[in-house]
N, CA, C and O atoms as a GROMACS GRO file, in nm:
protein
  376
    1UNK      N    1  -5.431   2.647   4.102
    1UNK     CA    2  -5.470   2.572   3.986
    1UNK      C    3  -5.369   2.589   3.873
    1UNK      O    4  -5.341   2.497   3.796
    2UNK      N    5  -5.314   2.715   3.867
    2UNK     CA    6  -5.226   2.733   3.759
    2UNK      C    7  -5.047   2.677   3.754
    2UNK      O    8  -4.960   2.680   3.667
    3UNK      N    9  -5.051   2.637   3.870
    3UNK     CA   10  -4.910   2.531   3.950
    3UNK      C   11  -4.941   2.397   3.897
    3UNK      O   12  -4.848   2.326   3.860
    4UNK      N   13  -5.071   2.354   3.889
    4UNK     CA   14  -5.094   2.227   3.864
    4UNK      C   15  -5.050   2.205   3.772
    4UNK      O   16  -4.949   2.134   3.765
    5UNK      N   17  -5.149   2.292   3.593
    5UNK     CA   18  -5.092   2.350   3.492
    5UNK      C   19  -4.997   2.293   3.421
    5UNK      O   20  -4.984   2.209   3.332
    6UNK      N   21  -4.919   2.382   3.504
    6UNK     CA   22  -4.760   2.432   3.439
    6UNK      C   23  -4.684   2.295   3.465
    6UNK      O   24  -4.595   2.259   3.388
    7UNK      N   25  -4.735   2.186   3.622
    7UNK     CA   26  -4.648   2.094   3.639
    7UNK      C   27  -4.686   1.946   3.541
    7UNK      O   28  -4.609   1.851   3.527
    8UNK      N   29  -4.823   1.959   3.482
    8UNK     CA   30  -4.822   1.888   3.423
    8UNK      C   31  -4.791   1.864   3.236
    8UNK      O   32  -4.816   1.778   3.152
    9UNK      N   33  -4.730   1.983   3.239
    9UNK     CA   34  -4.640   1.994   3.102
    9UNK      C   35  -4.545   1.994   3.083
    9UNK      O   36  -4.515   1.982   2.964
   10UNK      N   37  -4.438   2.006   3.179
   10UNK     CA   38  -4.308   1.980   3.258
   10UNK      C   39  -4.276   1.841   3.250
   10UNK      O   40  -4.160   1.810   3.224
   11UNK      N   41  -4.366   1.749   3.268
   11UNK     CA   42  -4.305   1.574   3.284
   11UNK      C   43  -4.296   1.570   3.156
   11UNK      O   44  -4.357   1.621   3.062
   12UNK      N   45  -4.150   1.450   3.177
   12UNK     CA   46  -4.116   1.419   3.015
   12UNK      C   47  -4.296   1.309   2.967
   12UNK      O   48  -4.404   1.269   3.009
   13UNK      N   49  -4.188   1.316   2.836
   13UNK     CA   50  -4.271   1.229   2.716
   13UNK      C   51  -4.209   1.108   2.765
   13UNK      O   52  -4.100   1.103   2.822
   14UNK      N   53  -4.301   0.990   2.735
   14UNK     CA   54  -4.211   0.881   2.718
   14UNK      C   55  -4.180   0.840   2.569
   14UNK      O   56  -4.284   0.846   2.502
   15UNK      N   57  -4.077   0.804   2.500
   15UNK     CA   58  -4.038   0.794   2.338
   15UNK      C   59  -4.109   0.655   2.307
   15UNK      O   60  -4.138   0.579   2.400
   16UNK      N   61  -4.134   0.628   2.186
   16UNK     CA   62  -4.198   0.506   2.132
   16UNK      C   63  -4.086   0.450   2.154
   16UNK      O   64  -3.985   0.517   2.134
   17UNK      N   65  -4.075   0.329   2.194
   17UNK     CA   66  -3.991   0.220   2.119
   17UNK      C   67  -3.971   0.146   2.061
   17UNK      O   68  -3.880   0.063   2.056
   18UNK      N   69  -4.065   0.166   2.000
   18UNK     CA   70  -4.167   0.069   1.914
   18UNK      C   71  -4.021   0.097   1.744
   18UNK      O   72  -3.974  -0.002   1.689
   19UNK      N   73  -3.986   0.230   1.704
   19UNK     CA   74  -3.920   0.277   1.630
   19UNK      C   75  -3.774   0.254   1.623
   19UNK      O   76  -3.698   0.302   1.707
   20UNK      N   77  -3.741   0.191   1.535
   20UNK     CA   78  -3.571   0.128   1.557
   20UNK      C   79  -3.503   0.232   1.451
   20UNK      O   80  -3.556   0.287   1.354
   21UNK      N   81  -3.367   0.241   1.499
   21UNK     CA   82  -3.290   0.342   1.417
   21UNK      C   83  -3.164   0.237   1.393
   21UNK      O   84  -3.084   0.182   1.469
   22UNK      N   85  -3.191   0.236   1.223
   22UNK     CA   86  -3.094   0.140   1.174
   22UNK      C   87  -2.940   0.211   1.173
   22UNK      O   88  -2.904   0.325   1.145
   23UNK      N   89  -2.884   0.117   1.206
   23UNK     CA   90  -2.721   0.105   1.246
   23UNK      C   91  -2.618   0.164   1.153
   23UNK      O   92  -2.513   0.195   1.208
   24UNK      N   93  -2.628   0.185   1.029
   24UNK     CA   94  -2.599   0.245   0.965
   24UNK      C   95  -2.632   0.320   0.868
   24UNK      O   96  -2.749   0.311   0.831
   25UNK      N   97  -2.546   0.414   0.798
   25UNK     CA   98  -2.657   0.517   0.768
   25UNK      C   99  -2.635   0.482   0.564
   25UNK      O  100  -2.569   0.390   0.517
   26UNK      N  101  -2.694   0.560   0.505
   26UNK     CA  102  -2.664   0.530   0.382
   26UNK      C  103  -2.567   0.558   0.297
   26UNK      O  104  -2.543   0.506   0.188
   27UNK      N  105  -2.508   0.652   0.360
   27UNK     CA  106  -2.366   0.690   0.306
   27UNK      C  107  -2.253   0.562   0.319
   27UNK      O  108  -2.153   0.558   0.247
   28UNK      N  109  -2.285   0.462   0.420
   28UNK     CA  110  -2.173   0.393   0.459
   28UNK      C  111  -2.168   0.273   0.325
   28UNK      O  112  -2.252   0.195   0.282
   29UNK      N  113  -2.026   0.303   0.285
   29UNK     CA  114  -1.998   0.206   0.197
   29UNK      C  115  -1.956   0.056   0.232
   29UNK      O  116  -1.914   0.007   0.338
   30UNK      N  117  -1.977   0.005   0.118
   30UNK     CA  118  -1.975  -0.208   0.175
   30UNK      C  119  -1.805  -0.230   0.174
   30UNK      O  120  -1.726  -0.142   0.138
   31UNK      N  121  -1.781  -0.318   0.205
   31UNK     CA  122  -1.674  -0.422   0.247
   31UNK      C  123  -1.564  -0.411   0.120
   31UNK      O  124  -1.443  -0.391   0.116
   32UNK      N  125  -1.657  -0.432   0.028
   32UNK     CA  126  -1.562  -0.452  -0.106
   32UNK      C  127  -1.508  -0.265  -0.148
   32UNK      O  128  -1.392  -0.227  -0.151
   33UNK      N  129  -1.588  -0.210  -0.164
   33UNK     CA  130  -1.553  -0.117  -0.238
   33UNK      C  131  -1.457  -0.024  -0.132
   33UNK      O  132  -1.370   0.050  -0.178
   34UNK      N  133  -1.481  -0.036   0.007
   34UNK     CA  134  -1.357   0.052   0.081
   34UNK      C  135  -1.244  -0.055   0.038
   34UNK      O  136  -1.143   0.012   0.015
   35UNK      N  137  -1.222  -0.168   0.020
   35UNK     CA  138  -1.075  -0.205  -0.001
   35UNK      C  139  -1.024  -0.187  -0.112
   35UNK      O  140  -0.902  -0.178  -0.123
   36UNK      N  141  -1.144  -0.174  -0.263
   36UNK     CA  142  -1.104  -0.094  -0.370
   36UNK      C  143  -1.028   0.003  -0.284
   36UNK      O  144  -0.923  -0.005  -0.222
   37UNK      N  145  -1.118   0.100  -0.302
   37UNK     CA  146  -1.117   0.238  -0.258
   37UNK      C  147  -0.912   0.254  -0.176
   37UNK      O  148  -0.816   0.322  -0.212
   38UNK      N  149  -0.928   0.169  -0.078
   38UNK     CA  150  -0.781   0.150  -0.016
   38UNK      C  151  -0.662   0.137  -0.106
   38UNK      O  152  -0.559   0.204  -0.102
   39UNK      N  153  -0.702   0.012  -0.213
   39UNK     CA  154  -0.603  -0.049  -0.295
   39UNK      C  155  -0.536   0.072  -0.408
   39UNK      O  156  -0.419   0.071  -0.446
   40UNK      N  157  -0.646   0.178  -0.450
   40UNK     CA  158  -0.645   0.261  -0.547
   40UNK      C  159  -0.576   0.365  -0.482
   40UNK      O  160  -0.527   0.456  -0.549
   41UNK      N  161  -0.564   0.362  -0.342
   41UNK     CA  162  -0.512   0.484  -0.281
   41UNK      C  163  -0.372   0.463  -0.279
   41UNK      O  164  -0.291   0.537  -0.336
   42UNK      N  165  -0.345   0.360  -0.212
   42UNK     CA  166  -0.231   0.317  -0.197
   42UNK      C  167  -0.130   0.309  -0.356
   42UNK      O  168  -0.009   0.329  -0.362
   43UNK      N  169  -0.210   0.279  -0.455
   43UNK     CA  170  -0.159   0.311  -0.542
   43UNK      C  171  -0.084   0.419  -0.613
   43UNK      O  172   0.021   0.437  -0.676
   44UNK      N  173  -0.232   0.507  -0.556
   44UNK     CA  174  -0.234   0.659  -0.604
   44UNK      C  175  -0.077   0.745  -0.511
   44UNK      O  176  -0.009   0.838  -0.554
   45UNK      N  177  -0.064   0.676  -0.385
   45UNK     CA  178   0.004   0.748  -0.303
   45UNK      C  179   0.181   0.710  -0.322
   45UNK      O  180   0.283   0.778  -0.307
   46UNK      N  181   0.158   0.583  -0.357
   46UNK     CA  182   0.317   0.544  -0.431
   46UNK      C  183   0.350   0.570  -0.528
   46UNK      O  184   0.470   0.561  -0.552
   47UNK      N  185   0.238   0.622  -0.652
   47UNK     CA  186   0.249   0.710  -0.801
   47UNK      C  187   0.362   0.851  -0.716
   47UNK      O  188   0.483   0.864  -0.731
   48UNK      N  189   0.251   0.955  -0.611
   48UNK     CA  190   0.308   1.044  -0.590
   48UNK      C  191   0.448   1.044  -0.482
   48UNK      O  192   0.524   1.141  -0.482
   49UNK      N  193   0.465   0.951  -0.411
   49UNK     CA  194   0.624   0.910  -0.315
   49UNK      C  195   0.656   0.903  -0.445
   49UNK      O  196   0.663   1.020  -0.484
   50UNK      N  197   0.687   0.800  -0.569
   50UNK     CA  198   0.794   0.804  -0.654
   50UNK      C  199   0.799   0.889  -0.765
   50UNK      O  200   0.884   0.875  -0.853
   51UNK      N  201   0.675   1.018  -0.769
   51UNK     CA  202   0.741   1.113  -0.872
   51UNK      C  203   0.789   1.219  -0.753
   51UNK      O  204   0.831   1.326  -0.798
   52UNK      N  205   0.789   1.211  -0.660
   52UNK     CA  206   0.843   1.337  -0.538
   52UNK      C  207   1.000   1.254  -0.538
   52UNK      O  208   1.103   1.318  -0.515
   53UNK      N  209   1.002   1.120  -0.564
   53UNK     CA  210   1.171   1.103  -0.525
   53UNK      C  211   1.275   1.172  -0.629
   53UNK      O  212   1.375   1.243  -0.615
   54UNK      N  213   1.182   1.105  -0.769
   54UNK     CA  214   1.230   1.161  -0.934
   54UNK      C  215   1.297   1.310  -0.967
   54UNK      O  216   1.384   1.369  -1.032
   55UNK      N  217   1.192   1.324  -0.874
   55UNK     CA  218   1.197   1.498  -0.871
   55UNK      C  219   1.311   1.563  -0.803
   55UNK      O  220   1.358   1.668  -0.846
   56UNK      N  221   1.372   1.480  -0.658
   56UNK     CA  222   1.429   1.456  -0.604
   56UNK      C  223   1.570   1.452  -0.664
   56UNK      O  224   1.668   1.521  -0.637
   57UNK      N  225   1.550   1.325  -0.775
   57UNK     CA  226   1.677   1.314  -0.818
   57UNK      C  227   1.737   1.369  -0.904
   57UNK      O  228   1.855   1.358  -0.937
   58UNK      N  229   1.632   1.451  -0.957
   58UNK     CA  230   1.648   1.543  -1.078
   58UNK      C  231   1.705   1.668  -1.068
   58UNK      O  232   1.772   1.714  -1.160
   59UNK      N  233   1.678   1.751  -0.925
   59UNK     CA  234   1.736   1.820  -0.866
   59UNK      C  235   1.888   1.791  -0.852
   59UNK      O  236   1.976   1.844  -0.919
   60UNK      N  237   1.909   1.688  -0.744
   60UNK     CA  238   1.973   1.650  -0.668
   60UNK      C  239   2.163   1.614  -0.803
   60UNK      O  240   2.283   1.624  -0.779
   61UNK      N  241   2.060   1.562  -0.964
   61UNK     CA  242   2.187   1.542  -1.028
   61UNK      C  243   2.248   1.625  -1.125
   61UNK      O  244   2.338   1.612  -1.208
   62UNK      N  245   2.152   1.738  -1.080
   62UNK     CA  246   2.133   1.813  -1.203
   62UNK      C  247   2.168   2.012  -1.155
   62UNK      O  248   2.158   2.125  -1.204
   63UNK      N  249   2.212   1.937  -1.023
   63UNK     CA  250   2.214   2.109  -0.977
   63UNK      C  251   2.345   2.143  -1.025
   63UNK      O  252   2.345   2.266  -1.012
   64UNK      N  253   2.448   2.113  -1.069
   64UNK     CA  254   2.541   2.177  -1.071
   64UNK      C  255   2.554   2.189  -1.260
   64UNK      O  256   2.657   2.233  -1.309
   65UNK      N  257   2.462   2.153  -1.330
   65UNK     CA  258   2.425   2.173  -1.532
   65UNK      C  259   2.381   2.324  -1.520
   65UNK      O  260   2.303   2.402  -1.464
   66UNK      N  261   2.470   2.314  -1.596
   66UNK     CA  262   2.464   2.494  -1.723
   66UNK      C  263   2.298   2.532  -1.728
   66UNK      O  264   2.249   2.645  -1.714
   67UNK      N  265   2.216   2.386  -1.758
   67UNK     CA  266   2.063   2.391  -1.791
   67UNK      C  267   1.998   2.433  -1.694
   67UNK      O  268   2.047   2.439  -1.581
   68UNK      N  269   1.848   2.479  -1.730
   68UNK     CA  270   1.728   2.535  -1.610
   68UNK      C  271   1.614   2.373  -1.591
   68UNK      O  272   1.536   2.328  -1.675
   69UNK      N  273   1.632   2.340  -1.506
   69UNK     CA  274   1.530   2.212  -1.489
   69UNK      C  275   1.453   2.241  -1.421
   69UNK      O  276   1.397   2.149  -1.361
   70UNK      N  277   1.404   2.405  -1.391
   70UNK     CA  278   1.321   2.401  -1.286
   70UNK      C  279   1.179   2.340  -1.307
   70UNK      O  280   1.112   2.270  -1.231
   71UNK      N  281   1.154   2.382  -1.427
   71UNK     CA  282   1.017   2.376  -1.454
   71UNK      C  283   0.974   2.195  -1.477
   71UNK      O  284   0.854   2.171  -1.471
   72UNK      N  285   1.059   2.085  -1.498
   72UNK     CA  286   1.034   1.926  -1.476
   72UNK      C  287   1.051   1.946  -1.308
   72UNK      O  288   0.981   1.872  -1.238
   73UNK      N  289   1.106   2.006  -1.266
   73UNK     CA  290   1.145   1.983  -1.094
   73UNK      C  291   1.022   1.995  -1.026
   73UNK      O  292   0.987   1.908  -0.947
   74UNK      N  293   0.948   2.104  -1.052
   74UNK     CA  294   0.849   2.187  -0.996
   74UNK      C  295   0.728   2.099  -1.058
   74UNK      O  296   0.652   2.052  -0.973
   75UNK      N  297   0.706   2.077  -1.163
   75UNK     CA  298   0.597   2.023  -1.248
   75UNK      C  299   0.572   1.865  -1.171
   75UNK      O  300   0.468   1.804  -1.146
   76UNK      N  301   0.706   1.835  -1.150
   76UNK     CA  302   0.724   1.644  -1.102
   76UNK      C  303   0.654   1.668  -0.934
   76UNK      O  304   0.579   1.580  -0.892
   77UNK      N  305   0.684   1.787  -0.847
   77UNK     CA  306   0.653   1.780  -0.759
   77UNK      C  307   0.524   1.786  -0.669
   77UNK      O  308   0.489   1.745  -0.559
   78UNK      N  309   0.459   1.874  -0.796
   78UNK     CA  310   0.365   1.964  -0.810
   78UNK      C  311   0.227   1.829  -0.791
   78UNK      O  312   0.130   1.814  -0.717
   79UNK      N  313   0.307   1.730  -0.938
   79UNK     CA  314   0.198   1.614  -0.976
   79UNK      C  315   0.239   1.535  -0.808
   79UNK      O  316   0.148   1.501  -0.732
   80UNK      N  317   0.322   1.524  -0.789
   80UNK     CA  318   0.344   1.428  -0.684
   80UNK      C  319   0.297   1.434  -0.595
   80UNK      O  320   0.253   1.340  -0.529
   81UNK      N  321   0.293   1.613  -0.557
   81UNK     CA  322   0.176   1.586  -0.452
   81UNK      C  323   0.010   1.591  -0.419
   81UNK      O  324  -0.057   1.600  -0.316
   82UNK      N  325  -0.010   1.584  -0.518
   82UNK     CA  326  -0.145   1.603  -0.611
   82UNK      C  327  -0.199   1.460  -0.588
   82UNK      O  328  -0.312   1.439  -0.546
   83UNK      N  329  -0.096   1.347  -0.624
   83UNK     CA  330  -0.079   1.224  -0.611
   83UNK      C  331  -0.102   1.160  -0.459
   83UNK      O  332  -0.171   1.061  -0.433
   84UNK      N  333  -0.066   1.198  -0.414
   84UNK     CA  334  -0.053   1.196  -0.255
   84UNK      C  335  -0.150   1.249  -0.185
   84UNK      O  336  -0.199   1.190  -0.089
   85UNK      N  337  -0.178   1.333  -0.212
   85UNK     CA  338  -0.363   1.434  -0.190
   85UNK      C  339  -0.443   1.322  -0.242
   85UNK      O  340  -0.527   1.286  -0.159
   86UNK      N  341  -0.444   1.262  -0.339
   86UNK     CA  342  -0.575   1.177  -0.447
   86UNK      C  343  -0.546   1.041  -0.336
   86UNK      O  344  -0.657   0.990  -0.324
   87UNK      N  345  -0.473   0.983  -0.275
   87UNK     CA  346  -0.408   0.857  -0.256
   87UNK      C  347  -0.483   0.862  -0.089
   87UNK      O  348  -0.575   0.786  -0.058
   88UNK      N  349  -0.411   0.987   0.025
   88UNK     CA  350  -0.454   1.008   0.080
   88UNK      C  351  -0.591   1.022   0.145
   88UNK      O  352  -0.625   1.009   0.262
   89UNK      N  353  -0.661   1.055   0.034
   89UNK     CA  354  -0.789   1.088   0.022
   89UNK      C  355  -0.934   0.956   0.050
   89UNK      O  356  -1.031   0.923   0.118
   90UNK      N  357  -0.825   0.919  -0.093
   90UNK     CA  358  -0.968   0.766  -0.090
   90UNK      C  359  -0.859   0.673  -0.012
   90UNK      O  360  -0.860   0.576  -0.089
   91UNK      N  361  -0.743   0.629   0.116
   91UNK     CA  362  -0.727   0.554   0.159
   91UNK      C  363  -0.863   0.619   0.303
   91UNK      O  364  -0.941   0.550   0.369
   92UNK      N  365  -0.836   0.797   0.307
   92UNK     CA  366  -0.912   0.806   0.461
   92UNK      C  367  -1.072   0.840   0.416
   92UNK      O  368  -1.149   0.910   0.482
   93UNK      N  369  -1.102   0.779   0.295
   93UNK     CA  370  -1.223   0.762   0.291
   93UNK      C  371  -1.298   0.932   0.192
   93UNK      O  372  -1.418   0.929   0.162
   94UNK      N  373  -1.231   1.032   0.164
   94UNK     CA  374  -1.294   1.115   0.150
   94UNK      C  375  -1.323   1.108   0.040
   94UNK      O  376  -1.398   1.192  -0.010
   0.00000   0.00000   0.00000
């Protein structure tokens, strides 16, 4: 008797199906605002490519001056890639 039991608590459930699970969830943003979201990145990410080139060139014309440029060198690079982090970010959605 106690085989019987045990085997009849063992069979699955059958699930309602009556219950639909909508397709997306609420976090998912609309149409318009990811291509904001894209446009602002892309923005954001060519702000930081052209203060990383600046920075670049600032080095690059300036290495052989009497002067200390480290601190625009470092500061330009610093933002640039900060820029590129922010750009990066809202093109992959985060």
């Amino acid at each position: 008797m106690d085989l019987q039991n045990n085997n009849q608590h063992n069979e699955p459930v059958a699930l309602n199906s009556s219950v639909e699970i909508p397709a997306t969830s609420p976090d998912s943003i609309s149409r318009e605002q990811h291509s904001r979201l894209f446009k602002r990145g892309i923005l954001w990410l060519g702000t930081g490519v052209a203060l990383m080139g600046l920075s670049f060139c600032v080095n690059y014309c300036l290495f052989h001056a009497e002067q200390s440029f480290d601190i625009v060198m470092y500061t330009m690079t610093t933002i640039g890639a900060v820029c590129m982090t922010k750009g990066m970010g809202d093109i992959l959605g985060f």
